[in-house]
VEXRO-229725 format. One record per residue (C-alpha): x, y, z. Coordinates in steps of 0.1 Angstrom, whole numbers, plus 2048, in hexadecimal, padded with zeros to 3 digits. Layout:
XYZ ...
//
This chain:
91274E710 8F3764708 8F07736EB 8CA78D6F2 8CA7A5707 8C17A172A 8A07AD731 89F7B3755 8AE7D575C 8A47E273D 88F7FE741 8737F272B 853806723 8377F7736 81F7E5719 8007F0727 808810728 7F7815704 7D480870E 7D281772E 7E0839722 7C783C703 7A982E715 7A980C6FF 7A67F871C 7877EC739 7817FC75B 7667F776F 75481576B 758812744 7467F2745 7227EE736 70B7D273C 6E67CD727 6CB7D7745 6E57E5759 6DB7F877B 6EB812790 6E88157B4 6F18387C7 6F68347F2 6E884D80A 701859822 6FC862847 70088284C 70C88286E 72C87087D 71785E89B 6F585489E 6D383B8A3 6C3837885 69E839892 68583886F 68B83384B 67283E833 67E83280E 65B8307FF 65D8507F0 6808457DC 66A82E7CE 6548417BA 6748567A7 67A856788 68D83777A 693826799 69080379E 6927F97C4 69A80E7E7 6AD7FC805 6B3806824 6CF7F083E 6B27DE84C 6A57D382A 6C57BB828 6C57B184E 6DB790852 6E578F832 6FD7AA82B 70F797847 72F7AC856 7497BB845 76B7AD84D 78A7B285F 7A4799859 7BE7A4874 7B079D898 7D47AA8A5 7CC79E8C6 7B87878D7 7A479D8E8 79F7B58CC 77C7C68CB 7707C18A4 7477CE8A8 7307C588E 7377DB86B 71A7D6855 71C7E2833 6FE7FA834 6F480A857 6D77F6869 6D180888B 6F0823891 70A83487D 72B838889 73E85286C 72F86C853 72B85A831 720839840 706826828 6E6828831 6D0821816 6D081C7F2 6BD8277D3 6C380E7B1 6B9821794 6BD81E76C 6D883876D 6ED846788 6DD868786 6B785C78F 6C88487AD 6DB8657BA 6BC87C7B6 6A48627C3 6B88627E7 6AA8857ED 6878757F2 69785A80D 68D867830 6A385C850 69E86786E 6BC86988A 6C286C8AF 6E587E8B3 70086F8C9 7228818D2 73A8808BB 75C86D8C0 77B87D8B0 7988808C9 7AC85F8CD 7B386C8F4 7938788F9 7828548EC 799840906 791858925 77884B942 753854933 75C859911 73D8538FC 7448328ED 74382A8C6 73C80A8CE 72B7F08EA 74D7E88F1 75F8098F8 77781B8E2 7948088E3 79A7EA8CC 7BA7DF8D9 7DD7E18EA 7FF7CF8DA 81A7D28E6 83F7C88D7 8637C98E1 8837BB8E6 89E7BC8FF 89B7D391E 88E7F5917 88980393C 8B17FC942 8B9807920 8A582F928 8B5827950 8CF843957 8D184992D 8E786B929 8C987490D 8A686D90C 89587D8F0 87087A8F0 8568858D8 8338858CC 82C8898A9 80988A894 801874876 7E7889867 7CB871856 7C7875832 7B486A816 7C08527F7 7BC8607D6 7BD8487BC 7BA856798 79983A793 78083D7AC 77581C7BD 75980C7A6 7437E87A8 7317D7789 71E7BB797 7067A3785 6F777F786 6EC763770 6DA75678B 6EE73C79A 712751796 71F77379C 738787789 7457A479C 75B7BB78B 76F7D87A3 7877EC7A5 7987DD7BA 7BE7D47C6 7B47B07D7 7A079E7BE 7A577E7CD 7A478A7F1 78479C7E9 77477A7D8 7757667FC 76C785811 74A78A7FC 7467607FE 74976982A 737788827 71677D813 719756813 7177537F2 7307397E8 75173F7DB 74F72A7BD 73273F7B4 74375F7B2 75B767797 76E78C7A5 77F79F786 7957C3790 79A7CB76A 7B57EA764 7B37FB784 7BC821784 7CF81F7A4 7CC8127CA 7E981C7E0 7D88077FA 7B88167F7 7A57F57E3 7B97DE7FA 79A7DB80B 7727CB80D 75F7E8804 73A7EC814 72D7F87EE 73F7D57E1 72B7BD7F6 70B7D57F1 70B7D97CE 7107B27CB 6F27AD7E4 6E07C67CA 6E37AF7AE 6DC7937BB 6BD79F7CA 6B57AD7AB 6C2796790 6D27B0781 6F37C2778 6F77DC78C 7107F778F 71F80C7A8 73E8287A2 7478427C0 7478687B9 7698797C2 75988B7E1 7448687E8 7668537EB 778873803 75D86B81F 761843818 77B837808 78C82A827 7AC844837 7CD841841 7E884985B 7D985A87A 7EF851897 7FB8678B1 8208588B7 82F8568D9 8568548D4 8728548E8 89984A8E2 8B08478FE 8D684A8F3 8F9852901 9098728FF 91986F8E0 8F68648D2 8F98418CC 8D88308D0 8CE81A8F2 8AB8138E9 8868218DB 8668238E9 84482B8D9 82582B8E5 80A82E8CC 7E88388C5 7D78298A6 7B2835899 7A081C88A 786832882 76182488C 76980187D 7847EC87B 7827E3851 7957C9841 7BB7C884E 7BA7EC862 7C57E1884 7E47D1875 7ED7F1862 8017FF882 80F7E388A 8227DF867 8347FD876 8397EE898 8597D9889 8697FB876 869810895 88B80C895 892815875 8BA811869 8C581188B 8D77FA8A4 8CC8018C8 8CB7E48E5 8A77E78EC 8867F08DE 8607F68EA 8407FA8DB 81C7F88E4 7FC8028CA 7DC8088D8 7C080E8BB 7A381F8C4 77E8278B4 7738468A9 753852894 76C85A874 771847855 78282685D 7A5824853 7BE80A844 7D8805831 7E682581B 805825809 821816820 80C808834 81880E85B 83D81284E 83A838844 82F83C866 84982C875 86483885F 85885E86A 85A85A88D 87D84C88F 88B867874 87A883883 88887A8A7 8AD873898 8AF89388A 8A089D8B0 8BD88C8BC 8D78958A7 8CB8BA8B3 8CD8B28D9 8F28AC8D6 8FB8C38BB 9078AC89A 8FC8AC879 8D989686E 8F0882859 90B87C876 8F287188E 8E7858876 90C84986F 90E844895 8EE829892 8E981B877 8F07F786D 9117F4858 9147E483C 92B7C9845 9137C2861 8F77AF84A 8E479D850 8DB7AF871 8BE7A488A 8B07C6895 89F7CE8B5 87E7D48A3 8807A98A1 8867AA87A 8A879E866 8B77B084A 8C279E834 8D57BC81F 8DF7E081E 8F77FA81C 8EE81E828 90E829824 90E825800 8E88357FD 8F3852813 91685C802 90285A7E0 8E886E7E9 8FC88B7F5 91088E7DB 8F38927C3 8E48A77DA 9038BC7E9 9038BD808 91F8CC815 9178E8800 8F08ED809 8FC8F182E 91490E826 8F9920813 8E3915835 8FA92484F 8FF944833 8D794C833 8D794785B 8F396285C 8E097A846 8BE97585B 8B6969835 88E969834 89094C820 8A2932836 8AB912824 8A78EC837 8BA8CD834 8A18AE838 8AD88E839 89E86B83C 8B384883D 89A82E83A 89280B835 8717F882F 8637D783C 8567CB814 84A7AC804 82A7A781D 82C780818 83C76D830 81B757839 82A74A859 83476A869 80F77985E 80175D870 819765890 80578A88E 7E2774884 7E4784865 7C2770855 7D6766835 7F375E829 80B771815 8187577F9 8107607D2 80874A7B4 81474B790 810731775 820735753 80E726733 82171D713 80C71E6F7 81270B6DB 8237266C1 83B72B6DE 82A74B6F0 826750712 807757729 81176074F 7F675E766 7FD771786 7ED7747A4 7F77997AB 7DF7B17A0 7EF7D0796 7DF7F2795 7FC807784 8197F678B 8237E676C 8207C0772 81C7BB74F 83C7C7745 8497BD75F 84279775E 84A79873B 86C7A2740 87378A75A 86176C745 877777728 893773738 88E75274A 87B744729 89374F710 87275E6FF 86D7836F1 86079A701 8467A26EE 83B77C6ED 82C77F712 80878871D 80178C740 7DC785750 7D378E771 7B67A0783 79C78477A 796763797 78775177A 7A875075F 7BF753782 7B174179D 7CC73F7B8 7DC7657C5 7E07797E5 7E17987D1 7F47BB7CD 7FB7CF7F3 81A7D4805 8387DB7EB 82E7B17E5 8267AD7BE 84E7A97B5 85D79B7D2 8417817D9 82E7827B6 84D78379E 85F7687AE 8427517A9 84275A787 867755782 862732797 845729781 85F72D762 879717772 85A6FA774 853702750 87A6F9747 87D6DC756 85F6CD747 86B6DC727 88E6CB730 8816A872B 8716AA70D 88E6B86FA 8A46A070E 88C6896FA 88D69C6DB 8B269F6D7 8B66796E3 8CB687700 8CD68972C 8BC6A373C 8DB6A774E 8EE6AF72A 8D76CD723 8DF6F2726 8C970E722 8D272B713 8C57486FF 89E735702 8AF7146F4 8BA6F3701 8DB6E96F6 8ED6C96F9 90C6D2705 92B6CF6F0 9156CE6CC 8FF6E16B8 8E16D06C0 8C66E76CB 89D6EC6D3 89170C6DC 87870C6F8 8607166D9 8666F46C7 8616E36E7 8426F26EE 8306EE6CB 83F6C76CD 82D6C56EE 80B6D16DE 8126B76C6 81869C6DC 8266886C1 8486826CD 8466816F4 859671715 848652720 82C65D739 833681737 814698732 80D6B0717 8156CE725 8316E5730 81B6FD74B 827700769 817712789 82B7207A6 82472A7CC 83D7417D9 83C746801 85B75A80E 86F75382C 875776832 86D79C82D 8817AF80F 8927D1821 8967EE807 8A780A813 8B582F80A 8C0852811 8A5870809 8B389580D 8A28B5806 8A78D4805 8898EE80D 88191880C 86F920824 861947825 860950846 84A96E843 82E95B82F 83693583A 838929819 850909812 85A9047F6 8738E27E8 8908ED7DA 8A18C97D2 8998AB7DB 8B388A7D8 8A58657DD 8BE84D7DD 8AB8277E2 8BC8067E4 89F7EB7D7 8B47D07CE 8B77C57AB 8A07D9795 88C7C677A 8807E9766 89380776D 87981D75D 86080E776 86F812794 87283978C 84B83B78C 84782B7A9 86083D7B8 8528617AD 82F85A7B6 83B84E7D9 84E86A7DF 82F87F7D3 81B8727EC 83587280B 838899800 81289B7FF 811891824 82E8A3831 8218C881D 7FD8C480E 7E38A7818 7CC8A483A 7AD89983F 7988B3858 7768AB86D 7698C887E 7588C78A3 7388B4898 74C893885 7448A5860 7628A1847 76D8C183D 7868B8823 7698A6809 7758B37E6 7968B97D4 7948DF7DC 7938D6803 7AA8BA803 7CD8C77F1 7DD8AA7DC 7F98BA7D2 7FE8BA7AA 81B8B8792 8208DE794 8238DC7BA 8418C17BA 8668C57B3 87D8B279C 8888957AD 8A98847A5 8AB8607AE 8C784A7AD 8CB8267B9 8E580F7CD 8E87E97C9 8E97D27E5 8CD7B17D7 8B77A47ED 8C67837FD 8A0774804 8957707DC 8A37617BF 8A07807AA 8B47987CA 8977B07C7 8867C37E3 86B7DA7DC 8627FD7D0 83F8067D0 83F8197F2 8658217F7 8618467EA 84184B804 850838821 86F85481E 863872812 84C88082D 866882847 881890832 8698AC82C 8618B6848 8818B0858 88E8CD83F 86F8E3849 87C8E386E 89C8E9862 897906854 882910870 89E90988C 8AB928890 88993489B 8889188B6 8708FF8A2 8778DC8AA 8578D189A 8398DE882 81C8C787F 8138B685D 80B8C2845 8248DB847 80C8F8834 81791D832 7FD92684D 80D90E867 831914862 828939861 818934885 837921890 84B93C88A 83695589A 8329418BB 85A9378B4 8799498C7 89595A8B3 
//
């Protein structure tokens, strides 16, 4: 019987909190190198033209700047940028070189550089660079770019590719349906806003390369630049030190990485490149912007008979490292909680002279979950029950897991009954609705919505087999080896790379655990390809349910081989050990080695099993068979004035079901900044172009990310149902709060509106829209 406390579940205080929190610690702009040099790139200023003369001998002759290049100065050897997911074998992926050679194709596209001794001289010296362009039309609409004669971004037309996807019979399932509800909603694009701007430290020895970034892939990123530049993996050490932040937004191969790398090596020396906040709006790549096509066919009572969505995906003017895949993530959560006999879905992506985009927090599945809430509430309003009721009709029952789904995917485990029944009681329903129906009576100019959002999420990106099935260029496995050392402390090297999420505590907690160890006798290393070699990275709500199982695998390894040598030690069979409380016990006595004793007598090697090596480590590859399903209920309530358009949340509820929960204190971070950010895009964010292809939205004061002051309280609560594909039951947090929040949002701002005869306002939902709803609306 155990005698510590458990550590998983406790809600620990991460331990990296006090470096990162009083600046103690390394990021890559922070980092200082004897000799180093800064470079500073020369946007085009226009979303779509031929490059026809570069003059960069003025640049030359600035102050404190070292070397000028244009595109053409690296020809051939700045190679392609990549793009991992060729979703179809007739995809269209045109030629992305890092800097500009002959056309642009977005404002903000590289054109040249200036390498300086500090990064004001190179950003003064790109004045004196003279480029000379011939205008070609701009390409923003995704219809406009796929009619006959559109101007094409690229040799090979504007679209990139169709998918298609579904299961059973779709036609016969809409045939003669009592109810067809059909709707086209508007995922604005928008811009990630990580806290650290993306940075790059490159430098040489001469034969090798050390490129620190900040970066969510640094193993990923390590054989891209080996493909990109041919220099050879072995020779290029990638380190992401503490990263302020990615949210998708440094899953990616960055045009500045491979540059700045190209930079040093060309020069021989460290170089350095870090984005202004304006700088990384125009480049750092987007997300969302779809235009979503749905339709549900049902019976009169509402119960479903099947979906259909048709889809229009913009790639922006390149296809970067996994953006034609982002859609398709989505493509298998169309269908949300629901049973229905059939389902339908085709993607077409399409280029435009914007930004690129690719993954952003969710990845495809905030998307999805939007369309399918917004049209049950649609739904639920066509036959006149309550959001809530409409939902009970469809969805999956607990007692029916596991349950195959039409969108082609099996969960495992789940009970939105539980989630639901929670989260109305913190958030009182019943009651809200009475004070709903008393402020309709009174023509209230305040009206109050109801939002709701039942969700799930396809989590764990891993499974390498069913990436490969989507040719997916990877696989999705993660690594973790665990290190005894010889006074009995722990090292855990992990491939995930985290960027806020607390890996370090984390692991700890789970290591402790398994180990029998303290705590506080772990370290964690990540982020580095030299001290952790093997990895597949942080993306996807992965790191726990991929990354911690390796670890807690790796542990296992470590016991067995720490198993024989006590065997030895305590002149007993393996097979008459326990382990308990970090000690191996011969059952029925008091003979005992802690896992401490074992490993210091292993460092000794004095006292050993015949032929058994010196050494407890142990490495472990974990490769799911399956997707982890989180799920939950989100309800909020929202004022809106209807004579300025103003919305304001009132109470919001999140009730999530992630399995077994490793750090309760964790999970509410994650679960707060998700729901920031699906609030963000349902009230505050977009990214705006204007006629000519120019981003409008560059700084912080054109681009609203909302703040503290501009969010509610939340109250969170969980329900328990572990995860049946893991040892550890756990299923994933870091994009449950964004996934659901967006569409309970808005789902409460057309609520409110209802009695003015709004079915729909488009995101964001700002005061000046909702105001003009209500205008063009019908009392």
């Amino acid at each position: 019987m155990s005698t510590t406390e458990a550590e998983i579940g406790r809600a620990r205080r991460r331990k990296e909190d006090a470096r990162l929190i009083t600046g103690r610690t390394q990021w890559t702009d922070n980092i200082q190198l004897p000799g180093m040099l800064h470079v500073a790139f020369l946007r085009s200023p226009m979303a779509h033209a031929r490059i026809t003369r570069v003059d960069v001998s003025a640049a030359r002759s600035q102050p404190g700047v070292v070397a000028v290049f244009s595109g053409q100065d690296f020809g051939d050897e700045q190679g392609s940028l990549p793009c991992a997911w060729p979703v179809t074998e007739d995809i269209v992926i045109p030629d992305h070189p890092p800097m500009a050679t002959s056309t642009v194709r977005y404002v903000g596209e590289a054109v040249a550089c200036v390498i300086a001794t500090d990064r004001y001289k190179a950003a003064d010296a790109l004045d004196a660079i003279e480029i000379d362009y011939e205008p070609l039309p701009a390409v923003l609409d995704m219809n406009e770019a796929l009619a006959e004669g559109a101007t094409p971004v690229h040799e090979g037309g504007n679209k990139a590719f169709t998918w298609k996807f579904g299961t059973g019979d779709a036609d016969a399932a809409f045939r003669d349906a009592p109810v067809v509800i059909e709707r086209t909603y508007v995922q604005q694009r928008l811009i990630p806003s990580a806290m650290e701007p993306r940075a790059v430290v490159a430098q040489s020895d001469g034969e090798s390369f050390i490129v620190h970034s900040a970066t969510q892939i640094p193993h990923i990123l390590r054989v891209m630049l080996a493909a990109t530049t041919g220099i050879p993996e072995h020779k290029i050490r990638v380190i992401a030190p503490d990263v302020g932040g990615g949210f998708g937004s440094k899953l990616q191969v960055t045009a500045e990485e491979v540059l700045t790398l190209l930079i040093a090596k060309r020069l021989g020396k460290a170089v350095k490149w870090t984005e202004s906040r304006s700088e990384g709006n125009l480049t750092v790549h987007h997300g969302r912007d779809q235009i979503q096509r749905i339709s549900l066919a049902a019976s009169a009572d509402g119960v479903l008979r099947g979906v259909k969505v048709d889809l229009l995906a913009d790639m922006g003017a390149y296809l970067m490292l996994v953006t034609p895949g982002i859609p398709l993530l989505g493509a298998f959560m169309y269908t949300g909680v629901y049973k229905m006999d059939a389902y339908d879905f085709t993607c077409t992506g399409v280029f435009t002279t914007k930004m690129p985009t690719d993954a952003y927090r969710g990845a495809g599945r905030p998307e999805a979950t939007y369309a399918i809430e917004r049209a049950m509430d649609e739904l639920a309003h066509e036959i006149g029950v309550d959001p809530l009721e409409i939902r009970r009709r469809n969805w999956i029952k607990h007692e029916e897991f596991p349950y195959a789904t039409a969108g082609g995917l099996t969960y495992d485990s789940g009970n939105y009954e539980a989630a639901t029944d929670r989260a109305m009681a913190l958030f009182g329903y019943d009651k809200l609705r009475a004070e709903q129906a008393d402020r309709r009576d009174r023509n209230d100019p305040v009206q109050l919505g109801i939002g709701v959002s039942t969700y799930t999420e396809m989590c764990g990106l891993a499974p390498s087999r069913v990436l490969g099935s989507l040719r997916y260029g990877a696989g999705g496995w993660e690594h973790a080896t665990i290190r005894m050392l010889p006074t009995g402390k722990v090292e855990v090297v992990t491939g995930t790379s985290p960027h806020g999420q607390g890996h370090e505590t984390a692991w700890s907690q789970i290591v402790a655990d398994s180990l029998g160890v303290p705590f506080e006798d772990v370290a964690v290393l990540h982020g580095d390809t030299a001290s952790s070699p093997r990895g597949m990275d942080t993306y996807g709500s992965r790191s726990l349910v991929v990354g911690g199982i390796a670890v807690l695998q790796a542990c296992e390894k470590v016991k067995e081989n720490a198993k024989q040598v006590a065997a030895h030690l305590l002149e007993c069979a393996p097979e008459d050990l326990e382990f308990t409380d970090g000690a191996f016990r011969v059952r029925g006595t008091e003979a005992a080695k802690t896992i401490q004793e074992i490993a210091l007598a292993t460092f000794a090697a004095h006292n050993l099993p015949d032929g058994f090596e010196p050494q407890l480590d142990a490495g472990s590859t974990f490769d799911p068979e399956a997707f982890s399903f989180p799920h939950g209920t989100h309800l909020c309530a929202i004022e809106v004035d209807t004579e300025t358009g103003e919305s304001k949340i009132r109470s919001y509820v999140a009730v999530d079901d992630i399995g077994n929960v490793i750090n309760p204190l964790i999970v509410e971070g994650q679960v707060h900044g998700g729901i920031a950010q699906g609030i963000a895009q349902a009230l505050y964010e977009e990214a705006v172009y204007d006629a000519d292809g120019n981003l409008l939205t560059t700084t912080m004061a054109d681009y609203l990310v909302p703040s503290a002051a501009d969010l509610p309280d939340f109250t969170t609560a969980r329900t328990v149902t572990p995860a049946t594909s893991n040892p550890l039951g756990v299923k994933g947090v870091g994009e449950a709060g964004t996934i659901a929040s967006t569409p309970a949002v808005v789902n409460a701002v057309v609520d409110a509106l209802s009695p003015y005869g709004i079915r729909d306002v488009a995101m964001p939902c700002t005061p000046e829209r909702v105001w003009r709803a209500i205008q063009g609306g019908t009392s």
